[in-house]
C-alpha positions as YAML, in Angstrom:
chain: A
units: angstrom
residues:
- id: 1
  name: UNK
  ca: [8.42, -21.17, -16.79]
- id: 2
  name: UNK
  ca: [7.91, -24.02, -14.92]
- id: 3
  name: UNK
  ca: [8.75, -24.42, -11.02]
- id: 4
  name: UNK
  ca: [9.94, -27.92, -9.44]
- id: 5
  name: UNK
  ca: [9.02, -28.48, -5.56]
- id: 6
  name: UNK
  ca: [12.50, -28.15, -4.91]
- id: 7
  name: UNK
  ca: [12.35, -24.31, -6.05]
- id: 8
  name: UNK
  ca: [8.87, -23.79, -3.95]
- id: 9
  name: UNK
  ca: [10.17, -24.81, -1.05]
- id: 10
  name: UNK
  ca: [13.17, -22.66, -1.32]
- id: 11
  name: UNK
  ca: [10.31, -19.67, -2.26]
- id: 12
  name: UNK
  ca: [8.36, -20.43, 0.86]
- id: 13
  name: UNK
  ca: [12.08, -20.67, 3.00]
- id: 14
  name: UNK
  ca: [12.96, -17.10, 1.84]
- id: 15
  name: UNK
  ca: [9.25, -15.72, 2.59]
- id: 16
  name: UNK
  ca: [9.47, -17.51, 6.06]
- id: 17
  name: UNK
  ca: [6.20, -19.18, 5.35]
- id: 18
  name: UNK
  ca: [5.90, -22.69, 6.76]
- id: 19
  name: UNK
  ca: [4.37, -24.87, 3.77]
- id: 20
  name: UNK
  ca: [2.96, -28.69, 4.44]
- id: 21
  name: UNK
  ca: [4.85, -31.26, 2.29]
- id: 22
  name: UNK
  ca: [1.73, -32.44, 1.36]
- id: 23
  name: UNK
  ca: [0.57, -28.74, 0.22]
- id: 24
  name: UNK
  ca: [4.00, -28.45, -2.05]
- id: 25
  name: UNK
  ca: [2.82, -30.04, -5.69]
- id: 26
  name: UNK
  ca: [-0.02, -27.47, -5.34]
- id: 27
  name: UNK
  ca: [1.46, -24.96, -5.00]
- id: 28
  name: UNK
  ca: [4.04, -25.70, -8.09]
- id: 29
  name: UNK
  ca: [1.14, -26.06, -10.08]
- id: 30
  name: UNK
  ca: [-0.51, -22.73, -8.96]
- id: 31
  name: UNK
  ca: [3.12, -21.10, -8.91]
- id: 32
  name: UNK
  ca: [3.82, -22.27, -12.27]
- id: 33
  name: UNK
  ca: [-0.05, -21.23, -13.72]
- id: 34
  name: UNK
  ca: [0.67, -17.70, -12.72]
- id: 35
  name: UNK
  ca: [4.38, -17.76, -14.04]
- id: 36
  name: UNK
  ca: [3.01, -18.97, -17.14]
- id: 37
  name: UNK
  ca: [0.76, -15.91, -17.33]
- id: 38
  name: UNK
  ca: [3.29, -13.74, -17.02]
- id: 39
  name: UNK
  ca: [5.54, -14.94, -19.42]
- id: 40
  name: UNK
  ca: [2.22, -14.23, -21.90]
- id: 41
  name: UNK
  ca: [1.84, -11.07, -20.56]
- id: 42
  name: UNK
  ca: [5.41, -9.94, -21.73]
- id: 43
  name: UNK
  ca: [4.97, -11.04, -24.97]
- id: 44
  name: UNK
  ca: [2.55, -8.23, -25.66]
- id: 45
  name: UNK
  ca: [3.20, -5.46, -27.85]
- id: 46
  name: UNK
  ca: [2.26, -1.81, -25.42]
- id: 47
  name: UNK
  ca: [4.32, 0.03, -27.26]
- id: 48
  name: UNK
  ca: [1.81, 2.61, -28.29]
- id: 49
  name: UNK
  ca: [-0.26, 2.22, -25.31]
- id: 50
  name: UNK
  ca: [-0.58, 5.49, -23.34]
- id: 51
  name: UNK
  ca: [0.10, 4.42, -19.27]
- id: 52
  name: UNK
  ca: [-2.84, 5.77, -17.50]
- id: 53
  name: UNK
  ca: [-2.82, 6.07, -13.59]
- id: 54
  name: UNK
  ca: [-6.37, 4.40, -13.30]
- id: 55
  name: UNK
  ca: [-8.28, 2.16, -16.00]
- id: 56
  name: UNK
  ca: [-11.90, 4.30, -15.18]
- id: 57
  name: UNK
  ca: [-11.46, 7.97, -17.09]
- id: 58
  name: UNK
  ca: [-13.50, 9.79, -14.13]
- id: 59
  name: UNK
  ca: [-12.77, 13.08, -12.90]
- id: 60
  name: UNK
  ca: [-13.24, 13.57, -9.22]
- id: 61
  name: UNK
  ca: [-15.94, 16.28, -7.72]
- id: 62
  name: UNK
  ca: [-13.77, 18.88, -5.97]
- id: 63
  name: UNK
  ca: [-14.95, 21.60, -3.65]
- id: 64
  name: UNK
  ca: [-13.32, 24.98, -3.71]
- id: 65
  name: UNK
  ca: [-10.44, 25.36, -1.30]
- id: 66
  name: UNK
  ca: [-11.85, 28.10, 0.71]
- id: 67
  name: UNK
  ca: [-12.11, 29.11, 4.41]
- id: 68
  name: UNK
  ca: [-15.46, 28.32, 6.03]
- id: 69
  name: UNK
  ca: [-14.63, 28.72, 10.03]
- id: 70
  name: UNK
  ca: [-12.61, 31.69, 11.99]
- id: 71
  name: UNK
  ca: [-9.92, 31.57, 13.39]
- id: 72
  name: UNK
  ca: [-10.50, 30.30, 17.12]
- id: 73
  name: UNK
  ca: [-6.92, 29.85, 18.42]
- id: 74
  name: UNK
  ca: [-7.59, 32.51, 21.14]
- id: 75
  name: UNK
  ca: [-10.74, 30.99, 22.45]
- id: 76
  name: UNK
  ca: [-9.74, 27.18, 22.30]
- id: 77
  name: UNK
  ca: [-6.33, 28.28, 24.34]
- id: 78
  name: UNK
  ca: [-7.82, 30.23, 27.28]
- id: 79
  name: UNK
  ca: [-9.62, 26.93, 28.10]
- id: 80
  name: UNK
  ca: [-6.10, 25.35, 28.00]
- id: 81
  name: UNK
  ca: [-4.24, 24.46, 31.72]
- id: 82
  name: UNK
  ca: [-0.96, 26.03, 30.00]
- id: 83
  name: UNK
  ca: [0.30, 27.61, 26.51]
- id: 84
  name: UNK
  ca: [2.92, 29.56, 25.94]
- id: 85
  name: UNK
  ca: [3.76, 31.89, 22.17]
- id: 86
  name: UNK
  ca: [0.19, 30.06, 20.56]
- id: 87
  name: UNK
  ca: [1.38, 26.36, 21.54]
- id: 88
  name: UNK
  ca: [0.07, 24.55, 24.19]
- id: 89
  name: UNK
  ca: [2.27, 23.26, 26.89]
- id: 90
  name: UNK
  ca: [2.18, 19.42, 27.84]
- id: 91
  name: UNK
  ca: [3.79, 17.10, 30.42]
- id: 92
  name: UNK
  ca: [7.27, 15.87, 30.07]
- id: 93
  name: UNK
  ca: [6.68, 12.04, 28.77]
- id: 94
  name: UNK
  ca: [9.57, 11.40, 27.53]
- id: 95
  name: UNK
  ca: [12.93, 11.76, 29.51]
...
């Protein structure tokens, strides 16, 4: 698929990006390049390809989900100005 400057500019018009005349026949050749690629790229046959959700097969090191500190809630809220049923109370910033 080819693209004319005509079409670019409307591209750039609908992205809001603010393209130099001079800059347009560049960018239809670049535009056009990577059109061109996909148009190859749906061509290929992946019907027996398996979708995988990364291209490197690695399994990721994971530490057991377990609790490693107490429970503090007690201490860490009697150094609190003001809490009330185990939240802590804050100034009204928002009216």
């Amino acid at each position: 698929m080819s693209l004319d400057a005509d079409q670019v500019k409307k591209i750039a018009h609908l992205a809001r990006l603010k393209i130099d005349d001079t800059d347009v026949p560049g960018y239809v050749t670049n535009l056009s390049n990577i059109l061109e690629i996909f148009e190859q790229m749906r061509t290929i046959d992946t019907a027996n390809v398996t979708p995988m959700s990364h291209p490197v097969e690695a399994v990721q090191r994971l530490r057991d989900d377990e609790v490693r500190e107490t429970d503090q809630r007690d201490v860490f809220q009697a150094l609190a100005p003001s809490t009330e049923n185990g939240l802590y109370l804050v100034p009204r910033v928002i009216e």
